[in-house]
N, C-alpha and C positions, 0 to 999 in steps of 0.2 A: 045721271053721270056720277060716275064712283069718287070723293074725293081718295087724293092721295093718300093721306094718312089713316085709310080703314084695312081692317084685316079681318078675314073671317073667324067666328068665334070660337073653333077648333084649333086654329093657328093662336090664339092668344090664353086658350087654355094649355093647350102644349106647353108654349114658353111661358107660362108662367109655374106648372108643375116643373120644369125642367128648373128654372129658377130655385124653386124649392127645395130642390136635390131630390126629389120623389118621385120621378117619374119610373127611375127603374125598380122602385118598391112596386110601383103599379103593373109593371112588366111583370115582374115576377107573381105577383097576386095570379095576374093572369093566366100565367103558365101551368100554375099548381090548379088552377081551376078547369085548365081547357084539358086535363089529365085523363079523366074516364072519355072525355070525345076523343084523345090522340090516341089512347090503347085499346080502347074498346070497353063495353060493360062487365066480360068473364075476368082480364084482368085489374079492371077498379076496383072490382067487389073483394079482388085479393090482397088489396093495397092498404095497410093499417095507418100509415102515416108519409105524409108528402112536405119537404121544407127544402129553403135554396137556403145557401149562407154563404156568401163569398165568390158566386159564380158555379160552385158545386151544386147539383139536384141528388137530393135525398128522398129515395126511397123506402119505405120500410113495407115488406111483404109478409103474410102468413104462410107463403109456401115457400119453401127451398128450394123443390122444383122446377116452380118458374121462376124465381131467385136465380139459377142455374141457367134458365133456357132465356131470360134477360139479358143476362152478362154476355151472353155471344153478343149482342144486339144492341150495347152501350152507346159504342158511337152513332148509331142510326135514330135512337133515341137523343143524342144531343142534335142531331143534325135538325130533325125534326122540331123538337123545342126551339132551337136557334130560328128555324124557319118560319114557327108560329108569333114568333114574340117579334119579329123581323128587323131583329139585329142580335147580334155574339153578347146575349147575356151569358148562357151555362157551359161550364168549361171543362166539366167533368161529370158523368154520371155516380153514384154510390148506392147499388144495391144492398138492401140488409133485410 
């Protein structure tokens, strides 16, 4: 028999990073890490640097070209991130 007062140890690590104020540092860690599994290996290997600040996802690319062929694809890129991290962290994509 369960008493009352237990909670599973995911539920009490949750709220206590959420306590912290950190959880959505951990989201975000996340997101920059699941990056080569959301676009694939030809586009990670093009990727020089990955950072959020503010709700914004920072990308920095070596190619222009897909720099170019990205920006049609912005919003499907935040949708995506938004749907891996499963809640409205990133509010705006920045290609560079």
């Amino acid at each position: 028999m369960r008493k009352s007062n237990t909670q599973k140890i995911g539920e009490v690590i949750s709220d206590y990073l959420r306590e912290l104020r950190i959880d959505s540092k951990m989201a975000e860690t996340r997101l920059i890490n699941s990056w080569p599994t959301l676009v694939g290996p030809t586009i990670a290997r093009q990727t020089e640097k990955i950072y959020i600040r503010k709700g914004i996802f920072y990308v920095h690319l070596k190619s222009p070209v897909l720099r170019n062929e990205l920006s049609y694809m912005k919003t499907r890129i935040m949708e995506v991130l938004n749907e891996q991290a499963g809640e409205k962290i990133i509010t705006k994509v920045v290609l560079r």
